[in-house]
Backbone bond lengths (Angstrom), bond angles and torsions (degrees), N, CA, C in turn:
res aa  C-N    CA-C-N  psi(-1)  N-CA   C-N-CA  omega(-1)  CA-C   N-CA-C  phi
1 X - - - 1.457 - - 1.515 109.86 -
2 X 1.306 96.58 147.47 2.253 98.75 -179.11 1.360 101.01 -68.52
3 X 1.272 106.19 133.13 1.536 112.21 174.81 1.446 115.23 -50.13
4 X 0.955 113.00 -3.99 2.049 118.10 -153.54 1.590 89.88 -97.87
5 X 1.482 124.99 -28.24 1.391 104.33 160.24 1.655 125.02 -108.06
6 X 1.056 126.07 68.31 1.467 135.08 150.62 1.776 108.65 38.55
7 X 1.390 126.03 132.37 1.393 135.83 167.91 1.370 91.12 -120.42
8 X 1.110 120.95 118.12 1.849 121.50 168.33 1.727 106.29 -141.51
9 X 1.336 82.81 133.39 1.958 96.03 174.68 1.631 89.18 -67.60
10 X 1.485 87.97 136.37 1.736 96.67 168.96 1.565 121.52 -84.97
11 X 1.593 101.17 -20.61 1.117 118.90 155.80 2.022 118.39 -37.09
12 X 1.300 83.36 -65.96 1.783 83.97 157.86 0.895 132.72 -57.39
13 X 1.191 119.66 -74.19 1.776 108.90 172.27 1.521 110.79 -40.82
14 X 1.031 141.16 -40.49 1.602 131.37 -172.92 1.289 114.52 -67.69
15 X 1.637 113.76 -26.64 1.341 101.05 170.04 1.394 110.67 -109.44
16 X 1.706 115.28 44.82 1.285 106.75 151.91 1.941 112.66 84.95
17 X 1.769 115.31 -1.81 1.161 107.03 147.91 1.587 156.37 -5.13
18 X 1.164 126.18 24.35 1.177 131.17 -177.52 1.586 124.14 18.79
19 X 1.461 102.13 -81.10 1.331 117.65 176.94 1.951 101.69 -50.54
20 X 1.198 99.27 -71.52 2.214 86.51 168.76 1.079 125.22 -31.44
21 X 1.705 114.93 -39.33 1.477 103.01 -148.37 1.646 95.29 -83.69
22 X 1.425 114.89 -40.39 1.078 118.75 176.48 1.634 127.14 -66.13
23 X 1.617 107.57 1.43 1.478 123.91 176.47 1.543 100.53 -86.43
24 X 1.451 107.75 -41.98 1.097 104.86 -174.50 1.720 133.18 -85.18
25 X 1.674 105.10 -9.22 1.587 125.85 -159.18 2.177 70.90 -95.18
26 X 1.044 104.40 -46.21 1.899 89.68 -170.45 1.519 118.23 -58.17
27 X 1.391 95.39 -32.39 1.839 99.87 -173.04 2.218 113.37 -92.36
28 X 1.255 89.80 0.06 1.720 90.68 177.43 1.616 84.56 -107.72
29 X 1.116 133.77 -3.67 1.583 114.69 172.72 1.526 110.77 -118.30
30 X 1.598 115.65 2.01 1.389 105.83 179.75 1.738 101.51 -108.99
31 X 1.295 103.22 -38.53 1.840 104.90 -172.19 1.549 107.93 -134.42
32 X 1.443 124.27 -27.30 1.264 124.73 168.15 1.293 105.83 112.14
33 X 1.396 119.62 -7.45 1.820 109.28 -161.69 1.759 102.85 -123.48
34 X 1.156 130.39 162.93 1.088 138.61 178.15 1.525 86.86 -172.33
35 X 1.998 104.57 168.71 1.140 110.55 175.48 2.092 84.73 -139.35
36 X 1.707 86.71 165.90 1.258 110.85 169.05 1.283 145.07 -110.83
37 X 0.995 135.19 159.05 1.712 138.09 -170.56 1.745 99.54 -127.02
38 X 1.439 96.86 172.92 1.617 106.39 173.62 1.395 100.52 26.15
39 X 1.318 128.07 85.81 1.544 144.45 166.72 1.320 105.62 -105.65
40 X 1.055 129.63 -55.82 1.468 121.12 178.21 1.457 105.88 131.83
41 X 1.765 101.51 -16.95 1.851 104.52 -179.00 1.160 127.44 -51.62
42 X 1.534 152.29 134.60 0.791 146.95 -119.61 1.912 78.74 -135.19
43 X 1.713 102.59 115.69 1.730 103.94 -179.84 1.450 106.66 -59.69
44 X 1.358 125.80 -47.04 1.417 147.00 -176.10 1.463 100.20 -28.38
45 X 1.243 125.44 -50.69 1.783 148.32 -139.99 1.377 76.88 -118.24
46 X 1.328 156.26 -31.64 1.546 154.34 -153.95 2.242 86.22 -86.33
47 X 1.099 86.80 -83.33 1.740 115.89 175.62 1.569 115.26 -34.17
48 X 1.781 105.49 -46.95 1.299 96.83 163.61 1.560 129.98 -69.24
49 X 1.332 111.11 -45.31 1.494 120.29 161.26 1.970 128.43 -37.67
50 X 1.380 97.37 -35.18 1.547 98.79 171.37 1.255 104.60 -105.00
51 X 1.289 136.79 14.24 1.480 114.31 153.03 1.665 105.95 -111.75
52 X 1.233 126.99 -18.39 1.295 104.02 159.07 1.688 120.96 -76.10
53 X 1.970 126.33 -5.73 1.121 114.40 161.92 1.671 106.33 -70.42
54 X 1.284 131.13 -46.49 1.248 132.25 -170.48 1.439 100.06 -61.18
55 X 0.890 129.61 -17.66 1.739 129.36 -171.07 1.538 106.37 -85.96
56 X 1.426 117.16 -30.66 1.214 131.52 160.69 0.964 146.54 -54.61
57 X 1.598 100.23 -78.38 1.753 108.97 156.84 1.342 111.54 -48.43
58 X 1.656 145.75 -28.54 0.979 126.73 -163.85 1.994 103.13 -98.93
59 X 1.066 86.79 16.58 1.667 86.65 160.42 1.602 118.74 -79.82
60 X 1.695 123.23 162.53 1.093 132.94 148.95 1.433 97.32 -11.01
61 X 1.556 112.88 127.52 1.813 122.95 141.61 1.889 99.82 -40.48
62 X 1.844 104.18 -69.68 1.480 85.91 -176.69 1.453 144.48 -37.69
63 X 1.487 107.27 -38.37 1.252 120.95 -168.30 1.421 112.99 -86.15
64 X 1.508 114.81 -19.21 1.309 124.42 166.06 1.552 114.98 -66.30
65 X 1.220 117.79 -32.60 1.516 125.65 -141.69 2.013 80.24 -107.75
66 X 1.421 128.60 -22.00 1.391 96.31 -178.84 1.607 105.09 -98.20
67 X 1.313 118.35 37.57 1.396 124.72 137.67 1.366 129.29 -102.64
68 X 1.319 111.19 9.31 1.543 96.77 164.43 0.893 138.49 -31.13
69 X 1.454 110.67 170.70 1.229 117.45 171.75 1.622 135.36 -113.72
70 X 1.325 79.83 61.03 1.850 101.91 -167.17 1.537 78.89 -90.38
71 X 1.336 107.33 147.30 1.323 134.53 -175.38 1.431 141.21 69.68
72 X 1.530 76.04 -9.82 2.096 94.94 167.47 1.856 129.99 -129.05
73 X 1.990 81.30 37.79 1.486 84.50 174.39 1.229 123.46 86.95
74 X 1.790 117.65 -28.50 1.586 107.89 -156.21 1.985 114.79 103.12
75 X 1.689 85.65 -7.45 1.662 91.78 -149.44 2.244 86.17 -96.61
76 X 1.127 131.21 -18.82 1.500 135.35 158.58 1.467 114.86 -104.93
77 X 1.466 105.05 -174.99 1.407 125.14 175.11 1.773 118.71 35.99
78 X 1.365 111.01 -117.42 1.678 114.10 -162.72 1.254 99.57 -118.40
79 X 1.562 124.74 145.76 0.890 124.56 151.63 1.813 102.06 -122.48
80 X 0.976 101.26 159.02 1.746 116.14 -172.12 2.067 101.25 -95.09
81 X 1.587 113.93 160.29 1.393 116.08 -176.14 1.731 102.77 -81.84
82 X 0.991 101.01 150.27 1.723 110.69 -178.13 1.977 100.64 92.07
83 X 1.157 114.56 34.55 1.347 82.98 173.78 1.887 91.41 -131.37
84 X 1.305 118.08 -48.51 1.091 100.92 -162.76 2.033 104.37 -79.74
85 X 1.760 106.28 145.20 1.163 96.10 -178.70 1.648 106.14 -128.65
86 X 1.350 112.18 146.34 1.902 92.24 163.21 1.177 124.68 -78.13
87 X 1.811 86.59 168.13 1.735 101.78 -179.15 1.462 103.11 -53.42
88 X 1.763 112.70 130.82 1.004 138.29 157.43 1.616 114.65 74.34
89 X 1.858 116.95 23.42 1.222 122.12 135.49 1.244 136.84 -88.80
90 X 1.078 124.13 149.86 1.887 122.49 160.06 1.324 116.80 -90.19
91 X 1.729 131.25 -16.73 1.362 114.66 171.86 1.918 109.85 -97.42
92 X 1.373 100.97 142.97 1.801 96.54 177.44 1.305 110.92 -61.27
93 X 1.386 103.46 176.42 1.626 115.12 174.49 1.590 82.37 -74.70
94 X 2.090 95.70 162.67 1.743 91.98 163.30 1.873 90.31 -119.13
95 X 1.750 104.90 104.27 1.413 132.98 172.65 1.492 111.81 -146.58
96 X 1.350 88.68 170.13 1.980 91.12 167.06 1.534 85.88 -168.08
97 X 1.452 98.59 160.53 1.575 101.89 -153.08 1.477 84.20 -154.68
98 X 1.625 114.48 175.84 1.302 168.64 135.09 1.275 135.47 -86.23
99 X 1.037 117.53 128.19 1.753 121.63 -164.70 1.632 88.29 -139.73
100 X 1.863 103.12 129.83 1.568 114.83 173.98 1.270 88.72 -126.58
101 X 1.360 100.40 176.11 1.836 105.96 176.31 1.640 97.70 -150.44
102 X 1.376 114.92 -159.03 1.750 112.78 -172.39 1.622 96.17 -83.97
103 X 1.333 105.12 -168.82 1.191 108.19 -177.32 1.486 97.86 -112.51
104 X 1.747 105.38 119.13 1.862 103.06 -158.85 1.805 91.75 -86.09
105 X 1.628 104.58 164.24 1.460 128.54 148.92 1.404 97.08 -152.01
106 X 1.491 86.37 -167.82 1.496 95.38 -144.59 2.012 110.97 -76.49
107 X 1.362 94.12 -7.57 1.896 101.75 157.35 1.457 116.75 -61.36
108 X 1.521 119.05 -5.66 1.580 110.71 179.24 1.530 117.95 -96.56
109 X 1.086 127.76 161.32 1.516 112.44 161.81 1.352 121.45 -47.67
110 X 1.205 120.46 160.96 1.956 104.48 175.55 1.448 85.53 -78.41
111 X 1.317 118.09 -57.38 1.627 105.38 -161.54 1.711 117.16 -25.12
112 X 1.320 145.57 -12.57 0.719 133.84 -171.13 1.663 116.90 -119.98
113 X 1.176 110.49 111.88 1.694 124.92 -172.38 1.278 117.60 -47.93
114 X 1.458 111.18 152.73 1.319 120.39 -175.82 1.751 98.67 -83.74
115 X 1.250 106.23 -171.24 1.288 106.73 -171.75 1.765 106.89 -92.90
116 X 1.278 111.41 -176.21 1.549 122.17 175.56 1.722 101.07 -99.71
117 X 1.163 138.81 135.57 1.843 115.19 167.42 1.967 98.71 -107.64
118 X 1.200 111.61 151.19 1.268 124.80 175.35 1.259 108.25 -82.86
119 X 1.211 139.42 130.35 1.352 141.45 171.68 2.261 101.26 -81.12
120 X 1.532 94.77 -48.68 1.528 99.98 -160.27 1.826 103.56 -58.90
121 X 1.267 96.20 -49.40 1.296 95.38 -161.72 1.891 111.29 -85.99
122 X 1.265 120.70 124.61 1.698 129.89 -169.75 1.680 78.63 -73.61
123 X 1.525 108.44 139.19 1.269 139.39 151.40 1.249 107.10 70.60
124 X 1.416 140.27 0.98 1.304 157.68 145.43 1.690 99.21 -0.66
125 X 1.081 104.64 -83.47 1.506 110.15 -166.10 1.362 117.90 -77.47
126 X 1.108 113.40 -26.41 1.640 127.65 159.71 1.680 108.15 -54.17
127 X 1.127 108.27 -55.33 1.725 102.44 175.05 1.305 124.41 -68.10
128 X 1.396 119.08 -24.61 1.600 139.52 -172.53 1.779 89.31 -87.53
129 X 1.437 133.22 -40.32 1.091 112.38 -175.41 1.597 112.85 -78.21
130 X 1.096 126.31 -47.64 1.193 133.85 -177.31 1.768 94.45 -70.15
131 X 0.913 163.84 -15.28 1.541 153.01 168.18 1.435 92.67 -66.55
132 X 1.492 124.60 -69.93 1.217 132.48 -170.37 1.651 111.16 -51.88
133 X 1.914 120.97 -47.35 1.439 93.96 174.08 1.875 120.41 -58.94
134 X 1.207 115.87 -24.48 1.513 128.72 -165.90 1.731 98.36 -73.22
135 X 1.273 116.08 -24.39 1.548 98.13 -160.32 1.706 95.38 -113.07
136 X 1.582 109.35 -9.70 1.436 104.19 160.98 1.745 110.68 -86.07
137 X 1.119 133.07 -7.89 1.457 130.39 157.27 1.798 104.00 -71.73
138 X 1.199 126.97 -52.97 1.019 114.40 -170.16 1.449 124.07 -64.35
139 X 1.456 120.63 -34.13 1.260 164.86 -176.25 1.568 80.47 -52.15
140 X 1.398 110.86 -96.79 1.795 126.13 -165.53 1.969 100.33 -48.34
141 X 1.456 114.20 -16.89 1.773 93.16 174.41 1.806 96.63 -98.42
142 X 1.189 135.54 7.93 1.189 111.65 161.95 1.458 130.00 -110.81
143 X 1.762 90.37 1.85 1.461 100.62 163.45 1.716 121.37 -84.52
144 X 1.638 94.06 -17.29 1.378 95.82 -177.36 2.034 107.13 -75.73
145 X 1.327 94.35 -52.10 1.698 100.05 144.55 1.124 126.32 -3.10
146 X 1.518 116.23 -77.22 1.518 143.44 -172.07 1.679 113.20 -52.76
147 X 1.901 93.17 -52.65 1.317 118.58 -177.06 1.780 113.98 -66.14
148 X 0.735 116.77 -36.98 2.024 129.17 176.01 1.590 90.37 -52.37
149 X 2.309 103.43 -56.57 1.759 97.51 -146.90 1.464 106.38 -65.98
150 X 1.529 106.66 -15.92 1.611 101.02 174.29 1.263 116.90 -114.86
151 X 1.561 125.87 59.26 1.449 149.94 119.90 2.044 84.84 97.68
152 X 1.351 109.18 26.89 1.695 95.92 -176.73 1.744 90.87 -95.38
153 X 1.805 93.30 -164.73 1.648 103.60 165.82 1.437 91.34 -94.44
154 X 1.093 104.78 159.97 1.563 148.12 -149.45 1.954 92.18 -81.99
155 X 1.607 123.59 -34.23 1.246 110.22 -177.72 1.818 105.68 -103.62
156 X 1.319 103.26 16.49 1.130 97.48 -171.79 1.554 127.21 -65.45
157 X 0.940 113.24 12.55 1.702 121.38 173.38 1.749 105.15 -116.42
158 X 1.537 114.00 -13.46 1.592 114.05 -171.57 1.547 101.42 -41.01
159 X 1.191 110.66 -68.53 1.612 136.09 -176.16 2.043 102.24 -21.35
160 X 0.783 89.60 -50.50 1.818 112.96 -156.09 1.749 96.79 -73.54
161 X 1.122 106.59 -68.42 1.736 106.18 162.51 1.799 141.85 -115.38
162 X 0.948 93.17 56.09 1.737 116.87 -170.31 1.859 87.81 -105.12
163 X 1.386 132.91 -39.19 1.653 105.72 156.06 1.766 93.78 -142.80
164 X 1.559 90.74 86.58 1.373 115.89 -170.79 1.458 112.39 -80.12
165 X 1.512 137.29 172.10 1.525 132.60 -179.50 1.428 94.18 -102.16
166 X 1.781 129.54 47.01 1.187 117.21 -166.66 1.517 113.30 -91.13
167 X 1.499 121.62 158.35 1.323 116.15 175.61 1.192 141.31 -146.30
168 X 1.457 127.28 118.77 1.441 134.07 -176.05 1.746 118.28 -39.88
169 X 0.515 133.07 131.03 1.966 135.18 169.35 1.450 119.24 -113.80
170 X 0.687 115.60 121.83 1.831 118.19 176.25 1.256 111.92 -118.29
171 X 1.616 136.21 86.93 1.265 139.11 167.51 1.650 127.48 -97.55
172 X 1.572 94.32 161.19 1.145 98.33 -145.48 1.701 88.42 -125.82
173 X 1.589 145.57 144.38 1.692 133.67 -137.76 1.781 76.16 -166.26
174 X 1.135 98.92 77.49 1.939 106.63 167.90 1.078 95.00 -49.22
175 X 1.693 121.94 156.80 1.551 128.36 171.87 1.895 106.45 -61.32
176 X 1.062 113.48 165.53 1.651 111.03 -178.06 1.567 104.82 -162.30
177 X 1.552 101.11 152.02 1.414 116.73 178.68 1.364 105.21 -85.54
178 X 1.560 101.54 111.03 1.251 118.45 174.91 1.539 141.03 -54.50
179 X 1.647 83.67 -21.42 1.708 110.69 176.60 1.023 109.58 -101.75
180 X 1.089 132.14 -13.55 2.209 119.74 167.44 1.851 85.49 -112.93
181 X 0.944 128.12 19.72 1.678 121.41 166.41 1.330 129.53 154.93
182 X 1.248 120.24 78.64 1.618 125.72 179.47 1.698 130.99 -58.22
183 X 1.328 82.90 -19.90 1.815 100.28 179.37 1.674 117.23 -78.14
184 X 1.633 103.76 97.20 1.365 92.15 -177.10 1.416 106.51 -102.07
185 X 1.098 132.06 16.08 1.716 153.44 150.84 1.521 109.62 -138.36
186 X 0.783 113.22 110.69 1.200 129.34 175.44 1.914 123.01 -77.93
187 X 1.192 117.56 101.42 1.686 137.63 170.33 1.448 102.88 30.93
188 X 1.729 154.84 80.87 1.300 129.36 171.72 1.146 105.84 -137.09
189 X 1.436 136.56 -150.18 1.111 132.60 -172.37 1.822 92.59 -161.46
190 X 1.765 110.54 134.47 1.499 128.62 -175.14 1.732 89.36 -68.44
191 X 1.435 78.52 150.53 1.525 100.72 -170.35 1.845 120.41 -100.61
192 X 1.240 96.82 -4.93 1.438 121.01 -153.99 2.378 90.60 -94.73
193 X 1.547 97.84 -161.76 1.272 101.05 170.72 1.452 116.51 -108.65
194 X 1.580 125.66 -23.85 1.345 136.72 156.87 1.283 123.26 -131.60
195 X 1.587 135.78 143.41 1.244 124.46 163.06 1.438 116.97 -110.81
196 X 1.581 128.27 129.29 1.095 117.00 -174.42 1.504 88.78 -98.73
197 X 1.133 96.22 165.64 2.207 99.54 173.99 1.786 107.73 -145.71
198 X 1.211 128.94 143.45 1.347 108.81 173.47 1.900 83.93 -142.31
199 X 1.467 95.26 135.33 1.382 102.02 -172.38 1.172 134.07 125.25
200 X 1.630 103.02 4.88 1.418 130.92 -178.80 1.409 118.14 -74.74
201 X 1.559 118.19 -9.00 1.290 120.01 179.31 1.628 132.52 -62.13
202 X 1.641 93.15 -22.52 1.353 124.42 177.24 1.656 119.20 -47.51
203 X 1.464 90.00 -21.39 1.680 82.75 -176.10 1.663 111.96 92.16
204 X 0.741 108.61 135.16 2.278 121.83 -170.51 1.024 132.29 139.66
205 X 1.816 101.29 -62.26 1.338 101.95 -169.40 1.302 126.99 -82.38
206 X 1.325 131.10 143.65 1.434 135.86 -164.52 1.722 114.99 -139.13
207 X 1.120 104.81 103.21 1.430 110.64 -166.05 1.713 101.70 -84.61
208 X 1.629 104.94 138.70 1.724 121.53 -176.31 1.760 109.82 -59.83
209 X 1.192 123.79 124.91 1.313 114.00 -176.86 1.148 98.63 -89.48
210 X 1.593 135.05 -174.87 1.208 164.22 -162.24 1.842 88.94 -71.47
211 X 1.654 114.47 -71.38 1.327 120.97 -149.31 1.616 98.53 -90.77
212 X 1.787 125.04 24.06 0.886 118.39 174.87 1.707 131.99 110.40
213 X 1.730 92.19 -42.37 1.259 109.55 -179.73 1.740 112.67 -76.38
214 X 1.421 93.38 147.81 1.795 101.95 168.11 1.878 145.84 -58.76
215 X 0.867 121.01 85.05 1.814 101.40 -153.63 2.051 93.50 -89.62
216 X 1.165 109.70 160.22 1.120 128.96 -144.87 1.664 78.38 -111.92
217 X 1.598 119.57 130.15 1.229 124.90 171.33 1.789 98.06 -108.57
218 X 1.276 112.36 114.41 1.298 127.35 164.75 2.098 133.65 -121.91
219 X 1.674 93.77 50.32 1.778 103.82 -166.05 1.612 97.61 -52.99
220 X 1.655 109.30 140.18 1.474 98.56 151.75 1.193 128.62 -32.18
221 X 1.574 132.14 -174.58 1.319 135.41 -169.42 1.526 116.52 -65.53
222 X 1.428 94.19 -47.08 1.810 113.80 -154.86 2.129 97.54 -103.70
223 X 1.129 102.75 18.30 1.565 102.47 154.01 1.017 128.97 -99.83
224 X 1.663 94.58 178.93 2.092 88.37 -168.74 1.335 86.94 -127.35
225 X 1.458 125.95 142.18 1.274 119.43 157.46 1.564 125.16 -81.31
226 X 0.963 127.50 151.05 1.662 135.59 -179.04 0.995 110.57 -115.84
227 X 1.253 134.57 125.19 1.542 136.52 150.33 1.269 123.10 -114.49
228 X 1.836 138.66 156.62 0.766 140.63 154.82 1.884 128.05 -72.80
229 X 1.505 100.12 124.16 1.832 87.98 -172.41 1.309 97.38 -106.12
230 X 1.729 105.25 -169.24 1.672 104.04 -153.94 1.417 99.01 -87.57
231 X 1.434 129.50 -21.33 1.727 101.27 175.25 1.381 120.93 -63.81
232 X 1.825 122.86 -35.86 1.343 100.54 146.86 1.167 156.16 -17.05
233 X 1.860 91.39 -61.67 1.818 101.02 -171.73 1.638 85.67 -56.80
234 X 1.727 123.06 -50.23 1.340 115.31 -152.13 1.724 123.98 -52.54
235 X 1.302 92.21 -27.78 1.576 109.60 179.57 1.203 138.27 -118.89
236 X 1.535 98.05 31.82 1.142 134.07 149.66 1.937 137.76 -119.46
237 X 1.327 86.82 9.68 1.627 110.74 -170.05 1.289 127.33 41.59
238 X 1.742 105.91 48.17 1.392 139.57 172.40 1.404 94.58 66.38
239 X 1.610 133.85 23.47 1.475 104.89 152.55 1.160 98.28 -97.92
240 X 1.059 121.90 85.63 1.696 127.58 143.03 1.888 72.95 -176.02
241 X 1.621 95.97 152.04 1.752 108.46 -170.11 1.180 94.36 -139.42
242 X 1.665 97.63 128.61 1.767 126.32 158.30 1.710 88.63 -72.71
243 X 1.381 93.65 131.54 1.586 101.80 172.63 1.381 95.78 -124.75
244 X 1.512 98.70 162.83 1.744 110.17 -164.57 1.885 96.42 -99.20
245 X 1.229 94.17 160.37 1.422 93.55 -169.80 1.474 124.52 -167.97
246 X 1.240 122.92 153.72 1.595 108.95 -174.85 0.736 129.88 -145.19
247 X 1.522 146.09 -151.18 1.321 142.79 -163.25 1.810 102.34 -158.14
248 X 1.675 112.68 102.54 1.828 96.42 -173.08 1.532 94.69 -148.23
249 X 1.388 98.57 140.95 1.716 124.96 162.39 1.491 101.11 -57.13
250 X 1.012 125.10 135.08 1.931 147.60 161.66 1.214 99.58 -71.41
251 X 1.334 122.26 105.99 1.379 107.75 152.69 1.735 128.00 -27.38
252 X 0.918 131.76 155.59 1.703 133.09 142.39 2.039 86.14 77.68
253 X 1.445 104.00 22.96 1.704 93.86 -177.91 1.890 100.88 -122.52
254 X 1.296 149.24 156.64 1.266 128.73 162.27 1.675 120.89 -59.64
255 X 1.042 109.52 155.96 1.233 115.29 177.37 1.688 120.52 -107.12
256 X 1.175 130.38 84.36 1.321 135.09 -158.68 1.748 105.88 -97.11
257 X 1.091 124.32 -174.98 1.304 130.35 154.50 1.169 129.98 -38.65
258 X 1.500 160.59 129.10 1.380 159.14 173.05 1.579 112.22 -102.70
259 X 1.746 108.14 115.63 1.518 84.96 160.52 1.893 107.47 -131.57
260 X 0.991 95.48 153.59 1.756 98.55 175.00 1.110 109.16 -134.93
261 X 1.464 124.23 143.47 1.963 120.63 156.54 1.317 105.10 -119.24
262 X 1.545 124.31 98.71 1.695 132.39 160.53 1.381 106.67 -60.95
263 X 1.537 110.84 145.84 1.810 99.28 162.68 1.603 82.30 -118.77
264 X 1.479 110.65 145.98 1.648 119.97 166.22 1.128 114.67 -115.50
265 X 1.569 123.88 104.25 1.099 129.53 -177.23 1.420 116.54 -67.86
266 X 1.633 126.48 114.71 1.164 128.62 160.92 1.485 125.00 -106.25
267 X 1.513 111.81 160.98 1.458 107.63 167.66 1.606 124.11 -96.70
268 X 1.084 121.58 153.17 1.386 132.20 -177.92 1.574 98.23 -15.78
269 X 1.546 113.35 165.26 1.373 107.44 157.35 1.588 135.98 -76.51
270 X 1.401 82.04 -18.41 1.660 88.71 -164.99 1.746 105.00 -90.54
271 X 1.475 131.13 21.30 1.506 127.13 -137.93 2.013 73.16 -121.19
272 X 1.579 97.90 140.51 1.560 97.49 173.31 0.720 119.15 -100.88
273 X 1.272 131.03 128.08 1.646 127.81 -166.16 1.466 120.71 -91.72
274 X 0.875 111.99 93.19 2.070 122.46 -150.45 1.634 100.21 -124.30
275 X 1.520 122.66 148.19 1.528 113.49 165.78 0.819 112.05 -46.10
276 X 1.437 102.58 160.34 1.546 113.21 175.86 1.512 114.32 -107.11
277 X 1.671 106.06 -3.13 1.497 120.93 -176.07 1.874 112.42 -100.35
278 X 1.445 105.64 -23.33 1.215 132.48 -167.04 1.653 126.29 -91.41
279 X 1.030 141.12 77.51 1.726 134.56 -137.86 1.923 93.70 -90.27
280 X 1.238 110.89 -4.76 1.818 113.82 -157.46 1.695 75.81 -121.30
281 X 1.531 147.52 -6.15 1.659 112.23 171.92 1.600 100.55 -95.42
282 X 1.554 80.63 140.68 1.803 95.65 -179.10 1.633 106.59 -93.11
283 X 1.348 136.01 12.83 1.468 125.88 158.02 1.487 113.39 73.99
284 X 1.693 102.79 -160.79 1.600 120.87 -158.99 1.886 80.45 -156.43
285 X 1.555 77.50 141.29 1.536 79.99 159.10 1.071 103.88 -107.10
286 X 2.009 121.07 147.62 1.361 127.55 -170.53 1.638 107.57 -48.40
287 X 1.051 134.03 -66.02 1.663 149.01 -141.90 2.203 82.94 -70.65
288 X 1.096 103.89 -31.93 1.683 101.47 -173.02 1.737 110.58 -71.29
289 X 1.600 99.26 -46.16 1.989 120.91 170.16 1.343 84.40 -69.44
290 X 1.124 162.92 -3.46 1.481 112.58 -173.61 1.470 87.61 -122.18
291 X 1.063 149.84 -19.82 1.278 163.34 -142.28 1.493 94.08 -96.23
292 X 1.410 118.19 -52.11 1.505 121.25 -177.93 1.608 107.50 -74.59
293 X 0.927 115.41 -25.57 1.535 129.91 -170.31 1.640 101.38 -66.76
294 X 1.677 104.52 -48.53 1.455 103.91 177.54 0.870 122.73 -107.53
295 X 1.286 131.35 21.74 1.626 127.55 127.28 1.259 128.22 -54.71
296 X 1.579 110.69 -24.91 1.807 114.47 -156.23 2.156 80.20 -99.40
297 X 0.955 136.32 -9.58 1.265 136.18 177.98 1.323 112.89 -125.95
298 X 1.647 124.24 24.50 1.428 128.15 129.19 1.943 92.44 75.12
299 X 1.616 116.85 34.73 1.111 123.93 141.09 1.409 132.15 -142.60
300 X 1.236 97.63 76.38 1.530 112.75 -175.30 1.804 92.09 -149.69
């Protein structure tokens, strides 16, 4: 892996590691991404999660497609390949995905949807729920992380996503001709305040460096990657950076199946997303930023 994105036991950083912490305070202010070790994720719950996505995607198109996600934005259930696109392309990503969320009652905002349940696939949603409580525990200790490196208290983000609009993804990266189109995500930047990802080992993603060029994200197996998304950068007054980033076939390499599960940590809807350095900016409310966000990526 390029040195320029960081492997650190989180184990270290939690107990205050020096050499980590300062591995990690360079890479949320130079590119935004680092990955982790000793998380606590349980591979078992890793393994189950990609074979009930593979159990999925390899259903009927039909039977996939009458879980859409007509009526929830894009924000539950299925979405099909060719729909979602980035800011400031005209061709789609070539993916199709799954979107889970927590399991709501009536402590959540309504704004935020209940889930879709799978009939086809046994334990489907059982594994998608329990992934999602595990990666919102992990999620809230690297924000607390985040929160120390920029001189706050340590729970100072609890508030914001403790019954957050956060969301699981399960995608699916059909093989593709690399020579009429290598981009099976196409260049953007997460919209959320963190992205955890586990599944990055696969080979693709390539995060934008400073001078332009591409660096090749390759974490051992059992890491998680981290990135910074743009309500961060926003509320942090871009010292901490949403970096742009993608997902691409190598020429002259095979092109097999793709799978990934990101979790994107969001905050409630109703939480304003204002500096945190700044006592006179009056902000965005989240549900308003994310709403515009998925219009400009053709799911809203």
């Amino acid at each position: 892996m390029s040195n320029l994105i960081p492997e650190l036991s989180f184990k270290d950083i939690e107990k205050g590691d020096s050499f980590s912490i300062n591995q990690l305070k360079a890479a949320l202010s130079n590119h935004g991404f680092f990955s982790i070790t000793n998380h606590g994720l349980s591979r078992t719950l890793i393994d189950k999660c990609y074979q009930s996505s593979i159990d999925f995607f390899n259903l009927d198109y039909e039977i996939k497609n009458s879980y859409s996600s007509v009526g929830s934005k894009g924000a539950r259930g299925y979405t099909p390949k060719g729909i979602e696109t980035a800011v400031g392309e005209t061709v789609p990503d070539q993916k199709e995905f799954w979107h889970h969320g927590p399991n709501v009652d009536e402590s959540f905002d309504i704004k935020i949807p209940k889930n879709i349940y799978i009939k086809e696939v046994e334990d489907f949603n059982q594994n998608f729920d329990d992934l999602y409580c595990e990666l919102h525990k992990i999620g809230t200790r690297v924000l607390s992380v985040i929160a120390l490196s920029l001189g706050l208290n340590n729970d100072y983000f609890d508030q914001w996503v403790d019954k957050g609009n956060s969301l699981l993804r399960s995608i699916h990266y059909p093989p593709v001709d690399s020579s009429l189109n290598p981009h099976r995500a196409r260049a953007h930047e997460d919209i959320n305040l963190i992205t955890l990802l586990i599944g990055a080992e696969e080979g693709g993603l390539e995060v934008k460096n400073n001078d332009g060029s591409w660096i090749k994200v390759a974490p051992s197996t059992d890491a998680i990657v981290c990135n910074i998304g743009d309500m961060m950068q926003l509320v942090t007054d871009k010292m901490l950076k949403s970096t742009t980033h993608r997902v691409i076939q190598d020429s002259g390499t095979d092109s097999n199946h793709r799978y990934s599960i990101p979790f994107f940590l969001h905050p409630a809807p109703s939480v304003i997303l204002k500096s945190i350095f700044r006592e006179d900016d009056k902000g965005i409310i989240a549900d308003e930023f994310l709403n515009q966000r998925l219009k400009e990526i053709n799911l809203h």
